[in-house]
Biopython code that builds the backbone (N, CA, C, O; Angstrom):
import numpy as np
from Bio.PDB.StructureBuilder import StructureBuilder

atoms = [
    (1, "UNK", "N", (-23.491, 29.878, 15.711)),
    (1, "UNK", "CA", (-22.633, 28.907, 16.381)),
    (1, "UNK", "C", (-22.247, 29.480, 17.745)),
    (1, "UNK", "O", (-21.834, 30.640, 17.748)),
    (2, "UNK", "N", (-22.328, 28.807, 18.925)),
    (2, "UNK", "CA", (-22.325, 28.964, 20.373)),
    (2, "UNK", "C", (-20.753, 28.853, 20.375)),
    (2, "UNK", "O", (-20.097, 28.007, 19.767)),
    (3, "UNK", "N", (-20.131, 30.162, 21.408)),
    (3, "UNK", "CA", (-18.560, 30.540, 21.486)),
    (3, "UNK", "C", (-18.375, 29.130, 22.034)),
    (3, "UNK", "O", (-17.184, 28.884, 21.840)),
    (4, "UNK", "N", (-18.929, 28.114, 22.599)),
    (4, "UNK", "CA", (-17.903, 26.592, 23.085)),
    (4, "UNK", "C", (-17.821, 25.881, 21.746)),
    (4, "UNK", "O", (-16.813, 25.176, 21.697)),
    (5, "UNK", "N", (-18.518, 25.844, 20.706)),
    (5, "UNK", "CA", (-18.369, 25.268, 20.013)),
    (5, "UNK", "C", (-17.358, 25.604, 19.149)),
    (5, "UNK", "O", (-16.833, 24.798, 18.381)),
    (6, "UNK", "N", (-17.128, 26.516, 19.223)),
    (6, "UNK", "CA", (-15.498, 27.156, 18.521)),
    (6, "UNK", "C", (-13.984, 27.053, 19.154)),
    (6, "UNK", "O", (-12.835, 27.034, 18.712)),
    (7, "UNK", "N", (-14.640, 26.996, 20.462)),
    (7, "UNK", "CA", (-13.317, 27.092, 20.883)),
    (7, "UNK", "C", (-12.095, 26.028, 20.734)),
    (7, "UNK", "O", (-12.156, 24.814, 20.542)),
    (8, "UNK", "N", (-11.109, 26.772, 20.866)),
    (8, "UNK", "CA", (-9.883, 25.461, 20.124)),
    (8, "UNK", "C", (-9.398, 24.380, 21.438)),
    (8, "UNK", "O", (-8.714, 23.369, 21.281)),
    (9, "UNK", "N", (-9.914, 24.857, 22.672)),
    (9, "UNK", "CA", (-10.026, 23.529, 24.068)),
    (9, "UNK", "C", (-10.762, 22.717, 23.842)),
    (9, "UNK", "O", (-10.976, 21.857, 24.697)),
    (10, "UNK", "N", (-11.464, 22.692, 22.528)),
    (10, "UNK", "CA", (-12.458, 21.404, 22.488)),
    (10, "UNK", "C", (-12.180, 20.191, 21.932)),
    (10, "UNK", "O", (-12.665, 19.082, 22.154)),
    (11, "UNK", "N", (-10.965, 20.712, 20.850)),
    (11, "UNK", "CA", (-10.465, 19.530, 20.473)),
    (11, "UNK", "C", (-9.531, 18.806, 20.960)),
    (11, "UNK", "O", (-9.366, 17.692, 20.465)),
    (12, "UNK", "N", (-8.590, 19.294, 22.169)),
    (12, "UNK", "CA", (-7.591, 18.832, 23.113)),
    (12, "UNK", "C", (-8.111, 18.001, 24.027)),
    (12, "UNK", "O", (-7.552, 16.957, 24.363)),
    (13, "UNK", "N", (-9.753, 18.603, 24.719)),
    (13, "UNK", "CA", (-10.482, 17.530, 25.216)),
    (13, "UNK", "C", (-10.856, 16.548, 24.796)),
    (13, "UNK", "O", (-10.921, 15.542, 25.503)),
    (14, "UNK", "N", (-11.140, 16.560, 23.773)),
    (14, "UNK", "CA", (-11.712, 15.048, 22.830)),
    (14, "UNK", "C", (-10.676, 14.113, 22.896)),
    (14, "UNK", "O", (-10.787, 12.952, 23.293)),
    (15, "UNK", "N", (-9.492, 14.761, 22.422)),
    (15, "UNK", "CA", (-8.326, 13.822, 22.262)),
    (15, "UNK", "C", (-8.642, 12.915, 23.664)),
    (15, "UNK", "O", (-8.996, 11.738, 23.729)),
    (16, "UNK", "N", (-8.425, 13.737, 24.599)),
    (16, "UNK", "CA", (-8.103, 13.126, 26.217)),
    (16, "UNK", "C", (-8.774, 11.887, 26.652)),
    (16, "UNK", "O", (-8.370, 10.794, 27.048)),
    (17, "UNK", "N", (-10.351, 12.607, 26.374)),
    (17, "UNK", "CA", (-11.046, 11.771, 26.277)),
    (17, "UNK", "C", (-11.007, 10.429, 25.775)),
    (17, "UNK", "O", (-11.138, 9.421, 26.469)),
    (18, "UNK", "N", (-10.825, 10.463, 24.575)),
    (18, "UNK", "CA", (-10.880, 9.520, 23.392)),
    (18, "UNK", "C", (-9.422, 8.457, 24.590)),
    (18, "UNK", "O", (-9.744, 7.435, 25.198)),
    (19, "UNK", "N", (-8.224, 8.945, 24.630)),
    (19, "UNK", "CA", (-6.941, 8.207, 24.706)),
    (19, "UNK", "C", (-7.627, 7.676, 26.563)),
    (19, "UNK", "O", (-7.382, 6.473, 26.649)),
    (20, "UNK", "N", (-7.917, 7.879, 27.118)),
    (20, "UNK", "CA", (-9.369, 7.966, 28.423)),
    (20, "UNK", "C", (-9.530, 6.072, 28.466)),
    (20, "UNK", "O", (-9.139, 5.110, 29.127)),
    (21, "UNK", "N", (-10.627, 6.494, 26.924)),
    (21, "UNK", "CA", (-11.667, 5.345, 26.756)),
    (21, "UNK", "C", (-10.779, 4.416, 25.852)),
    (21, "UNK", "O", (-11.135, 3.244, 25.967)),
    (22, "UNK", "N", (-9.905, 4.564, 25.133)),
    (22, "UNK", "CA", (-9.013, 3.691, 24.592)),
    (22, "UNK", "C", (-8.294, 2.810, 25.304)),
    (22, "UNK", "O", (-8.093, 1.675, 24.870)),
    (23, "UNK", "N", (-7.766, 3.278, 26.618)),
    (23, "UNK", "CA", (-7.651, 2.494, 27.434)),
    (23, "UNK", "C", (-8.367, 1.324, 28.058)),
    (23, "UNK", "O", (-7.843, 0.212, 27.977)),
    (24, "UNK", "N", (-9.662, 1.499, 28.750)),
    (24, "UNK", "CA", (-10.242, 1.148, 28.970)),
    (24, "UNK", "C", (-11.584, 0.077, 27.995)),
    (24, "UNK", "O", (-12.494, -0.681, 28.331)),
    (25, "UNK", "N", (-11.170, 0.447, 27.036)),
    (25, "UNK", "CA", (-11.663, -0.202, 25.699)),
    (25, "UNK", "C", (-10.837, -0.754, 24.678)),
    (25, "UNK", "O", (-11.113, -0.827, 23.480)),
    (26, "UNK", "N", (-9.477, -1.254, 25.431)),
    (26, "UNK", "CA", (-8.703, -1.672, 24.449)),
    (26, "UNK", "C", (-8.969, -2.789, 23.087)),
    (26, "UNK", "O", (-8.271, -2.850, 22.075)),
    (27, "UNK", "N", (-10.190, -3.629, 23.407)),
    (27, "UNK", "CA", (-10.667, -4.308, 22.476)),
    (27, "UNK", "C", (-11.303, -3.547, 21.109)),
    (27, "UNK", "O", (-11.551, -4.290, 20.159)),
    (28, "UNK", "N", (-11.582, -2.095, 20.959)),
    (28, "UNK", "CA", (-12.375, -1.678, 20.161)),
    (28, "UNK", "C", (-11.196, -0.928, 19.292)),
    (28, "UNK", "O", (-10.376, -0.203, 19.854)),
    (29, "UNK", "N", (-11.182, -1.139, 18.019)),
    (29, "UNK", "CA", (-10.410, -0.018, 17.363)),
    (29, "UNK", "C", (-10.455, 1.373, 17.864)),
    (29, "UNK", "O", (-11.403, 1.866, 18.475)),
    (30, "UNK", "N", (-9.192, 2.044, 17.510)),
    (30, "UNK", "CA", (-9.207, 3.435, 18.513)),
    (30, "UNK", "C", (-10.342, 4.413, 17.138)),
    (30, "UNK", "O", (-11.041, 5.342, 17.540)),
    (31, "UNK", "N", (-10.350, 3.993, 15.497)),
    (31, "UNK", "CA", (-11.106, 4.823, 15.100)),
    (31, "UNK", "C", (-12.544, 4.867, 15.478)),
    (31, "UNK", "O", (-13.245, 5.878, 15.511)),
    (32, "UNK", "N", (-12.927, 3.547, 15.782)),
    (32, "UNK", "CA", (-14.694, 3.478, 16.640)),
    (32, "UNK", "C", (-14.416, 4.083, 17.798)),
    (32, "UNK", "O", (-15.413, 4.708, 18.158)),
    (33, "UNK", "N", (-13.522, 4.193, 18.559)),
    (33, "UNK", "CA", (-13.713, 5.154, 19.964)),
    (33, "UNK", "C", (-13.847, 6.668, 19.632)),
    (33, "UNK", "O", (-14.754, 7.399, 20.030)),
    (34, "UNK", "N", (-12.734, 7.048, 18.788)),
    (34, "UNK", "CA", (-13.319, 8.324, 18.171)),
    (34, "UNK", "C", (-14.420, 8.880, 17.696)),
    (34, "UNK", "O", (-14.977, 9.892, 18.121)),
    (35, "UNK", "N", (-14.768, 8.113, 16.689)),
    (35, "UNK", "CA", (-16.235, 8.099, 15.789)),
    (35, "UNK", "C", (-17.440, 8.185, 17.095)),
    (35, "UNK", "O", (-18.444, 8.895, 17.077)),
    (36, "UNK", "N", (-17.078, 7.390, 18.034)),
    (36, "UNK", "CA", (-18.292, 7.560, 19.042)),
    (36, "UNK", "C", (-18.231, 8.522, 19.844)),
    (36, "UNK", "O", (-19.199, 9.001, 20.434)),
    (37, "UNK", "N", (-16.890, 8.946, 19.948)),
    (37, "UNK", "CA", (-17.142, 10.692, 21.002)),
    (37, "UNK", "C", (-17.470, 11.561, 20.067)),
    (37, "UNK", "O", (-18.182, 12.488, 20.454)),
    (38, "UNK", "N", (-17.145, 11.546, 18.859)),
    (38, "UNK", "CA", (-17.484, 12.631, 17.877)),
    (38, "UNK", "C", (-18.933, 12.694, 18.268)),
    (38, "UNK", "O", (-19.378, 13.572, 19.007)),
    (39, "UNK", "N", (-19.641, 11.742, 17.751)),
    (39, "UNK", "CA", (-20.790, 11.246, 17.471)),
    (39, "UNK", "C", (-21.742, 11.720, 18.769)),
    (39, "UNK", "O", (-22.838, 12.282, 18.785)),
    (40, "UNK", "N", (-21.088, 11.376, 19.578)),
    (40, "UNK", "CA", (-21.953, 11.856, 20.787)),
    (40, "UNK", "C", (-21.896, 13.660, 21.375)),
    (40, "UNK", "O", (-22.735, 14.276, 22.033)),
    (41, "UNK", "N", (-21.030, 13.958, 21.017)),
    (41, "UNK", "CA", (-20.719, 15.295, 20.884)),
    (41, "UNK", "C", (-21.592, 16.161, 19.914)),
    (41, "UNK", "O", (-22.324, 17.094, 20.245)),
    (42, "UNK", "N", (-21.411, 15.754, 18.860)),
    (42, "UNK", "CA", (-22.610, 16.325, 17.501)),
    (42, "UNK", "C", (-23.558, 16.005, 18.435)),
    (42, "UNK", "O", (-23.917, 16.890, 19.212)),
    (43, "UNK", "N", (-23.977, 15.038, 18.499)),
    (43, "UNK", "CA", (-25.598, 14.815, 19.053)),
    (43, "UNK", "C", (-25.916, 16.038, 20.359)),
    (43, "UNK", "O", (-27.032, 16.544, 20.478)),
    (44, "UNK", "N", (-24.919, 16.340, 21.143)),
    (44, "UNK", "CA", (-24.987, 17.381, 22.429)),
    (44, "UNK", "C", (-25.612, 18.356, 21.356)),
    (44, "UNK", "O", (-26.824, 18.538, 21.241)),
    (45, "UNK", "N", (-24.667, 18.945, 20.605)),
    (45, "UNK", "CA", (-24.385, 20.123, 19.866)),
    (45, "UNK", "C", (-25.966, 20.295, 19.531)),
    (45, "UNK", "O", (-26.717, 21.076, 20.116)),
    (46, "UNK", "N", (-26.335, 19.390, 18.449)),
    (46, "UNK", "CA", (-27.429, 19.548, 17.915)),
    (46, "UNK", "C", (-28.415, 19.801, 18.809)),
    (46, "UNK", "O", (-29.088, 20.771, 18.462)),
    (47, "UNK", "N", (-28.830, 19.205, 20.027)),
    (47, "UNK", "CA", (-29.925, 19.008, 20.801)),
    (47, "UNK", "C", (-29.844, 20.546, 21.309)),
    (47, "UNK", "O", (-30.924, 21.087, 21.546)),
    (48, "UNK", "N", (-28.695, 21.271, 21.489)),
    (48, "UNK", "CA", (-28.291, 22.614, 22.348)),
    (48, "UNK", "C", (-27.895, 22.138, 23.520)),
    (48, "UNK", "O", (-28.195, 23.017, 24.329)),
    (49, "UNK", "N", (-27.505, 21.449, 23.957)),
    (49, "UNK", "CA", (-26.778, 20.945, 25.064)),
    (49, "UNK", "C", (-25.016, 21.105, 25.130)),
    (49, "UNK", "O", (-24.089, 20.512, 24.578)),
    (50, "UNK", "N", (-25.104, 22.090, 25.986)),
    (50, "UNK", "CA", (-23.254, 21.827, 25.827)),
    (50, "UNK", "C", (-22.768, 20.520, 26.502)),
    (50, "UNK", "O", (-23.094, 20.116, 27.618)),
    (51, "UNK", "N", (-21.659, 19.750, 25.334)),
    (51, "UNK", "CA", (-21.304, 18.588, 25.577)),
    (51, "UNK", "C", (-20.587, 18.862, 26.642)),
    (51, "UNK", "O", (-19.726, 19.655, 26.263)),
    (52, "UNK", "N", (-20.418, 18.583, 28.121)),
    (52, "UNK", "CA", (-19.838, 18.157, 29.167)),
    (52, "UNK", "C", (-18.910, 16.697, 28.669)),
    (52, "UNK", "O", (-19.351, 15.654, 28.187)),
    (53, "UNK", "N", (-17.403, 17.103, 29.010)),
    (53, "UNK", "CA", (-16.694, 16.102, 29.206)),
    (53, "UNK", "C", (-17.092, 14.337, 30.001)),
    (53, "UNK", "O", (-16.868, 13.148, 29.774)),
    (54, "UNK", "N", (-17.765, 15.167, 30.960)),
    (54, "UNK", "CA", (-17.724, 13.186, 32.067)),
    (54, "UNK", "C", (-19.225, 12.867, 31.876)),
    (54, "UNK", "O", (-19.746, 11.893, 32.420)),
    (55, "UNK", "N", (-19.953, 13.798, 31.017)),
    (55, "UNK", "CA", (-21.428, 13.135, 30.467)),
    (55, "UNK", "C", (-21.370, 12.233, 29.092)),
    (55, "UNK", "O", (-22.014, 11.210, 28.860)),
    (56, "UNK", "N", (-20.593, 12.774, 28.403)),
    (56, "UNK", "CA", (-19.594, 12.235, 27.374)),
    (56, "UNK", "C", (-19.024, 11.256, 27.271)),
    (56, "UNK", "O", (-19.121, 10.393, 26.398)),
    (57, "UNK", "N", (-18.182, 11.323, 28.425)),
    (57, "UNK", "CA", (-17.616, 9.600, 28.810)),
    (57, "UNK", "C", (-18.831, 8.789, 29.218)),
    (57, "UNK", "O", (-19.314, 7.754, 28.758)),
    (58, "UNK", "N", (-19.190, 9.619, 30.273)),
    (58, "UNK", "CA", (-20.168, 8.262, 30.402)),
    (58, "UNK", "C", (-20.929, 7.512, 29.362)),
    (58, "UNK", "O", (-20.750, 6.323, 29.100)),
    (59, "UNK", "N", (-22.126, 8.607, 28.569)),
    (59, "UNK", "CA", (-22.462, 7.783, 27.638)),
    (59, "UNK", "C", (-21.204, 7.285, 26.538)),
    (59, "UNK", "O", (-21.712, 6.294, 26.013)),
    (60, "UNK", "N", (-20.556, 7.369, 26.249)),
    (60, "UNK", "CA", (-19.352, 6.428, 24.994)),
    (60, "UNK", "C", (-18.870, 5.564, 25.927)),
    (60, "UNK", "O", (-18.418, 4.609, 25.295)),
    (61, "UNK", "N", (-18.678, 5.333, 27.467)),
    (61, "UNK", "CA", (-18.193, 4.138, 27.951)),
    (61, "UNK", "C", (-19.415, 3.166, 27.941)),
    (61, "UNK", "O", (-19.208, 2.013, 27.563)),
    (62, "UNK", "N", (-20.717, 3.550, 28.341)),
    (62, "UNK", "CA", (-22.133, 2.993, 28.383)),
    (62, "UNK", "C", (-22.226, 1.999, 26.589)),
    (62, "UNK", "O", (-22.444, 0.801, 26.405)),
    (63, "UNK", "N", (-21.965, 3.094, 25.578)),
    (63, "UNK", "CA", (-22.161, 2.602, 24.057)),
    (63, "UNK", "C", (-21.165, 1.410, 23.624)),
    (63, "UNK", "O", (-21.303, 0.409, 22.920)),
    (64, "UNK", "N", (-20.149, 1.940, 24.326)),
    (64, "UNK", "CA", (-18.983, 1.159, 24.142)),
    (64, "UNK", "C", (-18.583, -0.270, 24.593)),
    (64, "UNK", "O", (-17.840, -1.123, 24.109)),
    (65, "UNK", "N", (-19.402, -0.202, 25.768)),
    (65, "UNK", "CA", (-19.660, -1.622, 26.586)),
    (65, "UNK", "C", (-20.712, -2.808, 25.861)),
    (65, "UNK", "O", (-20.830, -4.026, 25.993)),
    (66, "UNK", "N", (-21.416, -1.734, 25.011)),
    (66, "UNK", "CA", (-22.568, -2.608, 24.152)),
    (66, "UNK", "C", (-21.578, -3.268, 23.129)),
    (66, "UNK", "O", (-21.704, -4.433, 22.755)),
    (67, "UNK", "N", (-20.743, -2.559, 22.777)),
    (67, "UNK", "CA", (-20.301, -2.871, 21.688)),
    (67, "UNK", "C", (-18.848, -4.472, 22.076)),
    (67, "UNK", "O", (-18.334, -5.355, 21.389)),
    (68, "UNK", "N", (-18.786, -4.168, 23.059)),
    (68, "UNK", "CA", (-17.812, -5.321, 23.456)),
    (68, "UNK", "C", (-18.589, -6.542, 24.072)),
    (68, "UNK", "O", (-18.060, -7.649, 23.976)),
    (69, "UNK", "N", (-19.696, -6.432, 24.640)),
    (69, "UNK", "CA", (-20.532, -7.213, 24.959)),
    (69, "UNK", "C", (-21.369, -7.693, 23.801)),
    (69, "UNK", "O", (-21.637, -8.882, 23.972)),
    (70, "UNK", "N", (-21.902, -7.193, 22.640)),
    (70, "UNK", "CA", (-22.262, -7.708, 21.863)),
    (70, "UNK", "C", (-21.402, -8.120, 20.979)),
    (70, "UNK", "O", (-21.751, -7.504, 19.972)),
    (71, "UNK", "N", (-20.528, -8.743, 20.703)),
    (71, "UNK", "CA", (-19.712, -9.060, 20.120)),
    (71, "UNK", "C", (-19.508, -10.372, 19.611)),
    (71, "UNK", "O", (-19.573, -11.097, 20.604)),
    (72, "UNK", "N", (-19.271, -11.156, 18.490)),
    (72, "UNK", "CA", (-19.715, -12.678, 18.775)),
    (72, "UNK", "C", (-18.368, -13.370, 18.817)),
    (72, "UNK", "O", (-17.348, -13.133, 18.170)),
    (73, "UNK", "N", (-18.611, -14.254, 19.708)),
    (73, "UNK", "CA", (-17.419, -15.004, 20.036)),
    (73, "UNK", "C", (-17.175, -15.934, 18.924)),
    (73, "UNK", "O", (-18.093, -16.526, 18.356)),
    (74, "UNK", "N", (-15.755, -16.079, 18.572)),
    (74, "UNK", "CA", (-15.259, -16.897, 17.976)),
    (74, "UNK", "C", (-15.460, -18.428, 18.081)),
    (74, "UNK", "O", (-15.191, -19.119, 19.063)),
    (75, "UNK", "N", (-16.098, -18.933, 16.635)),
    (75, "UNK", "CA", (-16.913, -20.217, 16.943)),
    (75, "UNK", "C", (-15.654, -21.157, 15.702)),
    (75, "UNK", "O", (-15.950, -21.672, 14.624)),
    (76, "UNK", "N", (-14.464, -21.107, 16.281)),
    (76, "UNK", "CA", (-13.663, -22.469, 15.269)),
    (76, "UNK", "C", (-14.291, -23.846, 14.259)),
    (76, "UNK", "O", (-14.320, -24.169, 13.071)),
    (77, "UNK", "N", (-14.716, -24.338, 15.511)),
    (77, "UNK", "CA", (-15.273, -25.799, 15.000)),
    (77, "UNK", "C", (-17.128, -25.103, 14.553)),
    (77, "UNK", "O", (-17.786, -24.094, 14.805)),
    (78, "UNK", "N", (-17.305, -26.385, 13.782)),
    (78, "UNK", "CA", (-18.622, -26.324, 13.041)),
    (78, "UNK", "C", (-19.430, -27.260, 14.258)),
    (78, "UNK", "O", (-20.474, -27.840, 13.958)),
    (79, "UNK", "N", (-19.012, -27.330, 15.280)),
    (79, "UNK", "CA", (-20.467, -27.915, 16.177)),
    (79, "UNK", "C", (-21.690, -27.429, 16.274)),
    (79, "UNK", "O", (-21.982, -26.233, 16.231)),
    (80, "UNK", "N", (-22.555, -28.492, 16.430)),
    (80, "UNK", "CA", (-23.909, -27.829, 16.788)),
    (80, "UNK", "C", (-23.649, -26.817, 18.321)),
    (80, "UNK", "O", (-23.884, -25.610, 18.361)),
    (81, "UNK", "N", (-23.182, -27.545, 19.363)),
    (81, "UNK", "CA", (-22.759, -26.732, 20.400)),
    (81, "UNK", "C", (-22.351, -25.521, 20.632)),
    (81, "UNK", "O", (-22.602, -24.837, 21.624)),
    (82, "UNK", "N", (-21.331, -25.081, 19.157)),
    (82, "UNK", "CA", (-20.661, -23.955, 19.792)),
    (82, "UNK", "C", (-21.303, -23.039, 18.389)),
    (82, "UNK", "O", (-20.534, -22.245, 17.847)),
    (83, "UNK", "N", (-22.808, -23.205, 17.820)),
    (83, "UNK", "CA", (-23.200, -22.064, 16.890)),
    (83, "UNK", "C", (-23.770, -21.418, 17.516)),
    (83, "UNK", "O", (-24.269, -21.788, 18.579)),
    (84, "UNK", "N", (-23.894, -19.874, 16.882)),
    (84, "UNK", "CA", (-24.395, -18.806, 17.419)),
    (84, "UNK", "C", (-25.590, -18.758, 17.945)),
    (84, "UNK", "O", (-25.947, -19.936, 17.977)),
    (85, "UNK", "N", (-26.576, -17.989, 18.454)),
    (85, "UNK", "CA", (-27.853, -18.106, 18.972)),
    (85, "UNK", "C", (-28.340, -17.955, 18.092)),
    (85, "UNK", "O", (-27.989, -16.925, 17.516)),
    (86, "UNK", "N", (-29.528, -18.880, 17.317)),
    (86, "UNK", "CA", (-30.839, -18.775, 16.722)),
    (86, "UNK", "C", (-29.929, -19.902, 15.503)),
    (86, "UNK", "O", (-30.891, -19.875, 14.735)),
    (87, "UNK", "N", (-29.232, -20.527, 14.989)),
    (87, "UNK", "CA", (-28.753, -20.916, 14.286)),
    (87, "UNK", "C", (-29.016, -22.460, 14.085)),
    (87, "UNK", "O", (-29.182, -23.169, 13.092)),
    (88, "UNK", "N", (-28.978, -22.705, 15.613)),
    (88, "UNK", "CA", (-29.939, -24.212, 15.607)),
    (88, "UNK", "C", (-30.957, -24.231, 14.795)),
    (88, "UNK", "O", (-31.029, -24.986, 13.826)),
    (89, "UNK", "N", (-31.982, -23.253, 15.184)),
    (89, "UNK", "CA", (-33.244, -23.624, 14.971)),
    (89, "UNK", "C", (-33.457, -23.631, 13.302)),
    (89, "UNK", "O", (-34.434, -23.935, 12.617)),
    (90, "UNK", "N", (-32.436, -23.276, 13.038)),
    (90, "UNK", "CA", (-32.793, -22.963, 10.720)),
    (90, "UNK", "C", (-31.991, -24.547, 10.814)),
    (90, "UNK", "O", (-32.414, -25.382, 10.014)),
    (91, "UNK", "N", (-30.967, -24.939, 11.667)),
    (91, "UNK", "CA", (-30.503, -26.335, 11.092)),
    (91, "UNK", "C", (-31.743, -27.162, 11.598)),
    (91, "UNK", "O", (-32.168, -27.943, 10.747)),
    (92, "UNK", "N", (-32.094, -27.161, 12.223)),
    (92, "UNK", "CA", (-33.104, -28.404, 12.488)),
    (92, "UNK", "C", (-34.240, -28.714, 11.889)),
    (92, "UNK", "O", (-34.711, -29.839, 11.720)),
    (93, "UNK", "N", (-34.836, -27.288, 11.450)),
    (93, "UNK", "CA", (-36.175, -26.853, 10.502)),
    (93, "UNK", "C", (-36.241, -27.825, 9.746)),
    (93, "UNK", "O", (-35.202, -28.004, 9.111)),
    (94, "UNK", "N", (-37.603, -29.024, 9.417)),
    (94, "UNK", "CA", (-37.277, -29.435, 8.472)),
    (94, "UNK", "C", (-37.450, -28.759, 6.955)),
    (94, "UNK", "O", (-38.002, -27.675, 6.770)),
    (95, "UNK", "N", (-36.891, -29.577, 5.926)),
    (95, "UNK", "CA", (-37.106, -28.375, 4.393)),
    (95, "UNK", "C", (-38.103, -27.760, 4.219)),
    (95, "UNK", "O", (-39.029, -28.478, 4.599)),
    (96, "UNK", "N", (-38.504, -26.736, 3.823)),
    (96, "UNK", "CA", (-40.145, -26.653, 3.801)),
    (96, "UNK", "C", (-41.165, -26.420, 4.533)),
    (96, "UNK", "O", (-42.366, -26.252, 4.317)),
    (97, "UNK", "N", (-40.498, -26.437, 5.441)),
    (97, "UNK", "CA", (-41.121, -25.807, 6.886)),
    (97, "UNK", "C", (-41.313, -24.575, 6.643)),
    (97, "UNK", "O", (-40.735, -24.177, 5.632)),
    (98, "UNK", "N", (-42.228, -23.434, 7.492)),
    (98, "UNK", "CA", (-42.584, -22.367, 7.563)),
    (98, "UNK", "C", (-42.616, -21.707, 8.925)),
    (98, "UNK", "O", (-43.291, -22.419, 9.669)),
    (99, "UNK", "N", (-42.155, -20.622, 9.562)),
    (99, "UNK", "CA", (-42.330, -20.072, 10.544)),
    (99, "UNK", "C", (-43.390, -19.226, 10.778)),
    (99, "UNK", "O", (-43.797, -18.416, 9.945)),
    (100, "UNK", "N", (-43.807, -19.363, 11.764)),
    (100, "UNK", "CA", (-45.217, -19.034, 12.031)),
    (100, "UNK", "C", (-46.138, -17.802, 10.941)),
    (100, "UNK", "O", (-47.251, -17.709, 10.424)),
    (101, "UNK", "N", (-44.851, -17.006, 11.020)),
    (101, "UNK", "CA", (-45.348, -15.814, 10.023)),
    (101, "UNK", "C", (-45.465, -15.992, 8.542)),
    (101, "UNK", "O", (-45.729, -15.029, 7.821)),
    (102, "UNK", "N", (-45.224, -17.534, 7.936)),
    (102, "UNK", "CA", (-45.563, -17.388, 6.903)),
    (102, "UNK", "C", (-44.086, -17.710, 6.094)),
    (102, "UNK", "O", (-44.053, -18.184, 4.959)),
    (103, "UNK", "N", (-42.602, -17.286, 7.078)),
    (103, "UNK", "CA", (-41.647, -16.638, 6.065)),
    (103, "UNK", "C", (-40.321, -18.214, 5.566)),
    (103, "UNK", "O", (-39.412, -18.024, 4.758)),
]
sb = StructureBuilder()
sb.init_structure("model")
sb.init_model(0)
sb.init_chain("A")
sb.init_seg("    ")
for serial, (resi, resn, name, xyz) in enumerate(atoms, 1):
    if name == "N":
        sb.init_residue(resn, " ", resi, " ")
    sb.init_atom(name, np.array(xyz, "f"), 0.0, 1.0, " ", f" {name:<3s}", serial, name[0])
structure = sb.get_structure()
């Protein structure tokens, strides 16, 4: 085990970090903001890369943006208009129909 990976400044940074992107990600639970610096941190670790703080942010603000952008918007009413993408196309199918592949 590499002396940064021990050291006890690593977990004071994370925090920082983490309370950082919580801000800025206020839509995401603060335990998925965690889970994703962890996450990206292990992944440094493993590769042998020492995790850098603002390489860190960047990728968990980069992951994190997926995650608020992919997100599905709240669809109230049962309109055809306001269903999700691809959802038309199974209502319109007639019964018995088959998609190209067979399925």
């Amino acid at each position: 085990m590499e002396r940064w990976e021990m050291s006890p400044s690593v977990v004071p940074t994370r925090d920082d970090l983490v309370a950082r992107l919580r801000v800025r990600f206020a839509d995401v639970p603060v335990e998925n903001v965690r889970r994703c610096v962890d996450d990206l941190w292990c992944c440094c670790t493993h590769l042998g890369v020492r995790p850098e703080e603002r390489a860190i942010e960047r990728l968990a603000a980069s992951r994190l943006t997926g995650v608020v952008r992919g997100g599905r918007p709240p669809y109230p009413d049962g309109r055809a208009g306001s269903m999700p993408p691809g959802s038309r196309a199974t209502a319109e199918r007639p019964a018995g129909a088959r998609t190209p592949i067979g399925m």
